[in-house]
Backbone as JSON, one array per atom type, in Angstrom:
{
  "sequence": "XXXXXXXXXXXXXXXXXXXXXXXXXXXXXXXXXXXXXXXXXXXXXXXXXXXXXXXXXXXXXXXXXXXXXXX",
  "N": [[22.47, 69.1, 68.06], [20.17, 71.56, 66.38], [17.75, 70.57, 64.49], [17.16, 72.07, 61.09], [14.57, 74.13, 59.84], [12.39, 74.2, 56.87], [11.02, 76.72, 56.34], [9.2, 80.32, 55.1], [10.75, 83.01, 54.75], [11.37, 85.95, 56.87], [12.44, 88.08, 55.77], [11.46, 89.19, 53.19], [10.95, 89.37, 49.87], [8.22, 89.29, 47.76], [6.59, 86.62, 48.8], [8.25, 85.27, 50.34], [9.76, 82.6, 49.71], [11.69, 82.14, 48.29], [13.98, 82.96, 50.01], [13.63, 81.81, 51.67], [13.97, 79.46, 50.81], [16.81, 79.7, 50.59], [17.73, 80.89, 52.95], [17.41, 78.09, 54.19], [19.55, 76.07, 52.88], [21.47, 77.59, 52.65], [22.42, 79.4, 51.21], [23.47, 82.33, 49.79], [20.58, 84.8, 49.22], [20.21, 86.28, 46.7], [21.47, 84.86, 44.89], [19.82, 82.27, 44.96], [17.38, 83.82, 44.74], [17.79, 84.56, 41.71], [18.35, 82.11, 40.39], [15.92, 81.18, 40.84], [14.15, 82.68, 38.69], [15.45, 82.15, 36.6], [14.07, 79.47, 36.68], [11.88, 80.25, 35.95], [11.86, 80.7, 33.85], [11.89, 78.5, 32.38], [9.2, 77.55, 32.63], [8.82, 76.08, 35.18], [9.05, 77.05, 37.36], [6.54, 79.44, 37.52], [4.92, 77.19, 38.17], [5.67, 76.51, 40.24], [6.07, 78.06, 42.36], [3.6, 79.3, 43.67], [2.6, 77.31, 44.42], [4.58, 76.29, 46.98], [4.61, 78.36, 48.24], [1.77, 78.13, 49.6], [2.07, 75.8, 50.79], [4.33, 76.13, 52.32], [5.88, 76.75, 56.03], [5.07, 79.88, 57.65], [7.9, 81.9, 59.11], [8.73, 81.71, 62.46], [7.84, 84.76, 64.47], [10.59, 86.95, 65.49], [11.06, 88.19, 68.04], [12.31, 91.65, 69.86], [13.43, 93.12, 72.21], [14.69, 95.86, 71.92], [13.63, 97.4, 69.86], [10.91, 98.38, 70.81], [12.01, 99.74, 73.02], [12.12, 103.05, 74.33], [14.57, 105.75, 73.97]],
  "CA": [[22.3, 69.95, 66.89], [18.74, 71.41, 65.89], [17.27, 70.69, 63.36], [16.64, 73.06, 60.63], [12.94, 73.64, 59.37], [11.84, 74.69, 55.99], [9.86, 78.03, 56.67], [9.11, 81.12, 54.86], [11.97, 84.21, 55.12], [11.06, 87.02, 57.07], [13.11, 88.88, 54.81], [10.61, 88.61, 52.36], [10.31, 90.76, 48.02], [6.75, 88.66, 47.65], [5.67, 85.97, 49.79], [9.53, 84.62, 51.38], [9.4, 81.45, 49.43], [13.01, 81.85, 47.75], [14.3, 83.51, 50.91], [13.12, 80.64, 53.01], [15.03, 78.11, 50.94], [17.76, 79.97, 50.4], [18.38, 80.36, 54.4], [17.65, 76.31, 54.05], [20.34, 75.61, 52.17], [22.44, 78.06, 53.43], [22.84, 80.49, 50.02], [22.93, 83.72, 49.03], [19.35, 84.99, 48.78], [19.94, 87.0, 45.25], [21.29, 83.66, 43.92], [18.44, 81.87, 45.14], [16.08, 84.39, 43.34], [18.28, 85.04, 40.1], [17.93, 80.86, 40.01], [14.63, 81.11, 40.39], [13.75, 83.54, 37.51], [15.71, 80.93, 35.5], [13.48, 78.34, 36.3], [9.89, 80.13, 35.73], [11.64, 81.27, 32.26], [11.32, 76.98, 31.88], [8.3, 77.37, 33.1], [9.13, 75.19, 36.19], [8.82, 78.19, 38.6], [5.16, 79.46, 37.23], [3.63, 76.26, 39.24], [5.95, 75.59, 42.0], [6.07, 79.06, 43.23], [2.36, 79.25, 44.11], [2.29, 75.7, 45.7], [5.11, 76.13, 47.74], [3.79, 79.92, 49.2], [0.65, 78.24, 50.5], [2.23, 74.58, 51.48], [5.86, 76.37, 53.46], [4.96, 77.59, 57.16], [5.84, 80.92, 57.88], [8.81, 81.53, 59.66], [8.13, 82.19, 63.37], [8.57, 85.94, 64.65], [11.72, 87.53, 66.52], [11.2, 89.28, 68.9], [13.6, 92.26, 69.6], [13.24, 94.27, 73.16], [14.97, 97.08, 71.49], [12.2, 98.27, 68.54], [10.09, 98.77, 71.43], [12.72, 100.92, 74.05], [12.37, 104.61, 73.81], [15.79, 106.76, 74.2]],
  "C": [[20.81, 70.07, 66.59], [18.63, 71.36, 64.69], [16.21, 71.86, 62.87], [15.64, 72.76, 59.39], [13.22, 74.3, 57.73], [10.97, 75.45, 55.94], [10.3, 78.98, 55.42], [10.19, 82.22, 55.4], [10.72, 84.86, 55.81], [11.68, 88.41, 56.54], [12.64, 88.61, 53.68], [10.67, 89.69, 50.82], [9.07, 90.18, 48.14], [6.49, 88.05, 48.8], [7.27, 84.81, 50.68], [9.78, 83.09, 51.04], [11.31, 81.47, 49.22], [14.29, 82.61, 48.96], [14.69, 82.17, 51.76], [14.09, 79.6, 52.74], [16.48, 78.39, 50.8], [18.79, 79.77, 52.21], [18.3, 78.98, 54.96], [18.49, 75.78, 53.82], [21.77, 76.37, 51.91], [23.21, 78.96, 51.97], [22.69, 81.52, 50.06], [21.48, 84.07, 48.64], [19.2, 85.32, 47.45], [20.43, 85.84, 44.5], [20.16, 82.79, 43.98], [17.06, 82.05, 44.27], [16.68, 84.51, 41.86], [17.47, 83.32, 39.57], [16.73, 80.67, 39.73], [13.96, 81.81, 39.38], [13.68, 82.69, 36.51], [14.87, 80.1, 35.35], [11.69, 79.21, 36.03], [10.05, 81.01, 34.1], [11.59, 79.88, 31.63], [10.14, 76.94, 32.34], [7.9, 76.43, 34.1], [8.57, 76.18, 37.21], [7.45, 78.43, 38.52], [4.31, 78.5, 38.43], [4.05, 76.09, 40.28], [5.67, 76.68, 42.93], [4.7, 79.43, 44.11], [1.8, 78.21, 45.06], [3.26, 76.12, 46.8], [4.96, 77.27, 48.95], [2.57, 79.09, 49.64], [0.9, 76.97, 51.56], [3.48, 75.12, 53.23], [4.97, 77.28, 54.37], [5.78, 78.89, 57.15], [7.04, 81.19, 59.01], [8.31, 82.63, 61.35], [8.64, 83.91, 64.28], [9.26, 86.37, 65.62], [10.99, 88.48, 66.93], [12.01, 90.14, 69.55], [13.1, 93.38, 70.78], [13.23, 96.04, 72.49], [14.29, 97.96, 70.56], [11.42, 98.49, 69.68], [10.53, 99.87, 72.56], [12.42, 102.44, 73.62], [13.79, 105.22, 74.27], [15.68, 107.62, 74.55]]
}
């Protein structure tokens, strides 16, 4: 079984932070972000969201033959 990292979404609204943990933890992305709204209206979110966009790596990029084929 591999183990799964803690990266940045590539399905990103801002910077793929609530994306990232959402496909971490295996949720719904829009619950993910609704949750998170909640917490930066406690003002919890405000500081983490900024730390955790520069600390989480980005998530590494797919590559996809087919965006590049012509028809």
């Amino acid at each position: 079984m591999e183990k799964q990292q803690l990266t940045k979404s590539n399905d990103r609204v801002l910077l793929g932070v609530c994306g990232g943990i959402a496909e971490f933890i295996g949720w719904p992305k829009l619950t993910v972000r609704v949750l998170w709204v909640l917490f930066t209206f406690m003002f919890l979110g405000i500081f983490a969201y900024p730390i955790l966009a520069f600390i989480m790596p980005s998530a590494p990029k797919k590559f996809n033959l087919d965006e590049f084929r012509k028809e």
